[in-house]
C-alpha positions in Angstrom: -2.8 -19.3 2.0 1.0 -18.2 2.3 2.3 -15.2 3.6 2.7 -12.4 1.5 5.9 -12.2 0.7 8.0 -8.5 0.1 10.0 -8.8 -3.2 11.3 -5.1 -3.6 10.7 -1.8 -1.7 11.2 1.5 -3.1 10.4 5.3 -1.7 8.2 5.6 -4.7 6.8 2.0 -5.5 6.2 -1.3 -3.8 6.0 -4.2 -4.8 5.0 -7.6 -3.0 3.8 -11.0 -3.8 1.0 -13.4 -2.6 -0.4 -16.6 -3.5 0.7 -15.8 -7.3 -0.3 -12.2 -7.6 2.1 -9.4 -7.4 0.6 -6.2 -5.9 2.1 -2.8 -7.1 1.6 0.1 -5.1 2.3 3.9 -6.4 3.2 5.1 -2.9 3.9 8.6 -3.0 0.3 9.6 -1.5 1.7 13.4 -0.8 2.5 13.6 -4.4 -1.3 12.0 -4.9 0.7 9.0 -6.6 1.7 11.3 -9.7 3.9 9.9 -11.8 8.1 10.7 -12.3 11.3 8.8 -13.6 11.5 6.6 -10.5 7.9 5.7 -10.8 8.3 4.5 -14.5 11.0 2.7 -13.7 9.9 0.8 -10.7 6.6 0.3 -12.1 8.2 -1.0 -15.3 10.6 -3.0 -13.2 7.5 -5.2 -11.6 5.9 -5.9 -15.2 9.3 -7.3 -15.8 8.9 -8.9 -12.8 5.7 -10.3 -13.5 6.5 -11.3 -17.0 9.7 -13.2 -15.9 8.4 -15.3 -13.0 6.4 -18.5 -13.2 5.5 -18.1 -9.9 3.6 -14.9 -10.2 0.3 -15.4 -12.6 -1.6 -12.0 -12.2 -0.5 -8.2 -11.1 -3.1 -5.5 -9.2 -1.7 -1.6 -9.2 -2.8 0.5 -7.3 -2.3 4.3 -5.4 -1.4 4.2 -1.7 -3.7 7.0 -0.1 -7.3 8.6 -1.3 -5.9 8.7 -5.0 -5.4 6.7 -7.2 -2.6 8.4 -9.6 -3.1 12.1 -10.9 -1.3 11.7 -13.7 2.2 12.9 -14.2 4.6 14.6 -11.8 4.2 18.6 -13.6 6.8 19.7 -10.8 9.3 16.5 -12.1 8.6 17.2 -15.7 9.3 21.1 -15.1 12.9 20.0 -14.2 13.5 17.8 -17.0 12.4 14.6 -15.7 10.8 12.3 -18.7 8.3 9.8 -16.4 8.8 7.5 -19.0 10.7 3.8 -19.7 12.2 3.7 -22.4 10.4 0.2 -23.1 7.6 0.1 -21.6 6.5 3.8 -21.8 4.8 6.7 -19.6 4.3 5.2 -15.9 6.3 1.9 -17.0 3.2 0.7 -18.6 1.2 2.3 -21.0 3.1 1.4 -23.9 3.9 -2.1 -23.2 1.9 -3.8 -21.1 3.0 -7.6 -19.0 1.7 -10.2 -20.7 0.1 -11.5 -18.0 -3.4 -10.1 -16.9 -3.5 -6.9 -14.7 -5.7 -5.5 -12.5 -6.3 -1.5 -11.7 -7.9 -1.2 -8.1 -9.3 2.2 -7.8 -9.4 4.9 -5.2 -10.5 8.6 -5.4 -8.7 9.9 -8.7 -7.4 8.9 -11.6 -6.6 11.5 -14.0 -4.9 12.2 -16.8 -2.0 10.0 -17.2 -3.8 7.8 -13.9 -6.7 7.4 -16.1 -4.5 6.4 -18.6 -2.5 3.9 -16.1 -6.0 2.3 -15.6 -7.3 2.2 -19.2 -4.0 0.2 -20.0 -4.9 -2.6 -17.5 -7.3 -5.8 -18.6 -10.0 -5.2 -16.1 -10.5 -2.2 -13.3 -12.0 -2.4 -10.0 -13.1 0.7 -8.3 -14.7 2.7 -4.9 -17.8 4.3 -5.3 -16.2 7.6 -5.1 -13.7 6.9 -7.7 -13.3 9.3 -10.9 -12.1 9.1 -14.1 -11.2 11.6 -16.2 -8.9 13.4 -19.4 -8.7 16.7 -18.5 -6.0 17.5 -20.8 -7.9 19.6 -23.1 -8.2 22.4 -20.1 -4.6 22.6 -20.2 -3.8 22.7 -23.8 -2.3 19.1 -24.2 -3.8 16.0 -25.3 -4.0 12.2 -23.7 -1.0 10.8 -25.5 -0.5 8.5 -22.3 -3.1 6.0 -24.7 -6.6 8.0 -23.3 -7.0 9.1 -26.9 -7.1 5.8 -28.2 -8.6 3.2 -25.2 -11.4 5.3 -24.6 -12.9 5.5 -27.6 -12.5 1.2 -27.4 -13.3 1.0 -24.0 -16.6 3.1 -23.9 -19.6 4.5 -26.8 -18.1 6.8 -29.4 -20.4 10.0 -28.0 -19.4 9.1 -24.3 -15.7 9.0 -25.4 -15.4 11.7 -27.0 -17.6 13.8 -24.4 -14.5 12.6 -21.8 -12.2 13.5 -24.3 -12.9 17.2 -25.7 -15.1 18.4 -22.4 -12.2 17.4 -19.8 -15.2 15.7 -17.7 -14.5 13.5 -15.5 -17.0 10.3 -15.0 -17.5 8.7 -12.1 -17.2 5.0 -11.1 -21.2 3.9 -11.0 -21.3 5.4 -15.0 -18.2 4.1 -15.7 -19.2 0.5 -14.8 -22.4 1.1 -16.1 -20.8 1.7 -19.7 -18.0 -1.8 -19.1 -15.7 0.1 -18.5 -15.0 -0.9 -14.8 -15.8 -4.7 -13.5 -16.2 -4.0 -10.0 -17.9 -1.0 -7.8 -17.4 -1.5 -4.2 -17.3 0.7 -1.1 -15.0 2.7 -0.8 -11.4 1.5 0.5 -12.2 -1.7 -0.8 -11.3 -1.9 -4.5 -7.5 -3.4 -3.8 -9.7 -6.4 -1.8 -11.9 -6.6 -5.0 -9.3 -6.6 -7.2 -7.8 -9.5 -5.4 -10.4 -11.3 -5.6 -10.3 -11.4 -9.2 -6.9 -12.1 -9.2 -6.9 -15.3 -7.5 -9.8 -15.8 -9.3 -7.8 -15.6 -12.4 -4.4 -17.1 -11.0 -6.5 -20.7 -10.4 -6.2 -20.8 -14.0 -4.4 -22.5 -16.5 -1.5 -19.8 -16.9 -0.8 -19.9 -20.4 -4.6 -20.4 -21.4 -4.8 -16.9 -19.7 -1.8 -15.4 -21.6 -3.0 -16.7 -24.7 -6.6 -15.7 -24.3 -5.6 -12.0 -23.5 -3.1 -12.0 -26.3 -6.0 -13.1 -29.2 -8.7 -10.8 -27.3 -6.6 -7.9 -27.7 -4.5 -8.4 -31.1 -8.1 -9.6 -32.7 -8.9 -5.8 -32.7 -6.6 -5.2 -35.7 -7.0 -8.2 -37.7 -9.5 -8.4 -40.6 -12.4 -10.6 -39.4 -12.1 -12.9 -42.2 -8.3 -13.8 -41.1 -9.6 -14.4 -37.1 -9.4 -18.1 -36.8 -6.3 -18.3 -39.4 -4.2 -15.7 -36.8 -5.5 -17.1 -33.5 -4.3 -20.3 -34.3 -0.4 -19.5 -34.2 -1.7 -18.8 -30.2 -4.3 -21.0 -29.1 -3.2 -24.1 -30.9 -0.2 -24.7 -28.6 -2.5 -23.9 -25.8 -4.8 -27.0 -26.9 -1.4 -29.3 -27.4 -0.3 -28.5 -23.9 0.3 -30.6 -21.0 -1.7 -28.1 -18.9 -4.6 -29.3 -21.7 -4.3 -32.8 -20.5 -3.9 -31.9 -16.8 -7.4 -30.1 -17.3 -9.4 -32.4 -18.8 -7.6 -35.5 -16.4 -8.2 -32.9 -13.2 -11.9 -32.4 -14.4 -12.6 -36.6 -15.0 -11.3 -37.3 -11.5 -13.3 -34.6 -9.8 -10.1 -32.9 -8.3 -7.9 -29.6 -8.9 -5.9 -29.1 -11.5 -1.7 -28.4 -11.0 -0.8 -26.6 -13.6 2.7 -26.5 -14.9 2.7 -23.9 -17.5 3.7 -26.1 -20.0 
């Protein structure tokens, strides 16, 4: 295993590598991880990251502290902070995610736009205390952070829309028990889990993974008649790849594959 390796350090945001995952971290724990400018941009500033390296193959986010992200900074937005990038949207993130798989690790809270944070991620791993919820409603706003949207494709229509107009919050052992979260562990262990997933992931052919996340989630708008015509344009360069040959080569001589991503 190599040692983890610190490629940026911000007040608000760190950011560090290991054995091809980058780890994110909303560090302001005082703040219980809530969201500003700097955030977004940081945050936005990894995906980059993670998008631009061949190095890196997976990312994990998650809150320093017992929570996990409370959504945005009110105080910031008060004083005419927008916690937005202008690319990638609220948090750095909800608007565009990296094309490369990321993980939400869960702790205590996510609310609001931290809900939102997690629901744009490809799989979530949470604490048994961990707690999900919209409560915009109670505040008279809405989730526009995405929560109006994912949930209602991440869980049952009568379970969505209970989170949605009630302001509810769920909690992690109901969550998972609906698919919306892939791992409940004890609590202070969901960055481990998450992790685990990750390098689980990053053994992987790299751009079998892109591809496979890109059809999985641009197959939800595409008639299902025009499926196999679409995917092709993504998968079919996956099947011509060197990576392919490496695979199959790696799997006839009984030994691990080295992918090069190409």
């Amino acid at each position: 295993m190599s040692t983890p390796a610190q490629t940026q350090t911000d007040q608000d945001v760190l950011v560090r590598s290991e054995d091809g995952v980058l780890v994110i971290t909303l560090n302001r724990p005082a703040q219980r991880n809530a969201v500003n400018a700097a955030v977004s941009r940081a945050v936005a500033a990894a995906l980059d990251l993670l998008d631009g390296s061949p190095d890196l193959r997976v990312g994990v986010l998650h809150g320093s502290g017992a929570t996990f992200c409370a959504g945005m900074d009110l105080k910031a937005h008060a004083a005419g902070e927008r916690a937005a990038d202008p690319v990638r949207g609220f948090a750095g993130l909800v608007e565009a995610p990296p094309a490369k798989p990321l993980i939400a690790a869960v702790e205590g809270w996510a609310l609001g736009g931290g809900f939102e944070i997690a629901l744009a991620c490809d799989l979530i791993t949470a604490g048994r205390g961990a707690r999900f919820g919209l409560p915009e409603v109670k505040r008279g706003l809405a989730a526009r952070g995405g929560g109006a949207f994912r949930v209602p494709r991440r869980l049952p229509h009568m379970i969505a829309m209970e989170l949605l107009m009630t302001g509810a919050p769920i909690d992690a052992e109901r969550a998972a028990g609906f698919g919306l979260v892939n791992r409940v562990v004890d609590d202070g262990a969901a960055l481990d889990a998450a992790l685990e997933l990750a390098r689980e992931i990053a053994a992987n052919a790299p751009m079998s993974v892109r591809a496979s996340k890109r059809v999985a989630i641009d197959s939800a708008e595409w008639p299902l008649e025009e499926c196999f015509t679409r995917q092709r344009e993504h998968l079919e360069p996956v099947f011509a790849s060197e990576d392919a040959a490496e695979g199959v080569a790696a799997f006839r001589e009984r030994r691990a594959p080295v992918w090069r991503d190409r």
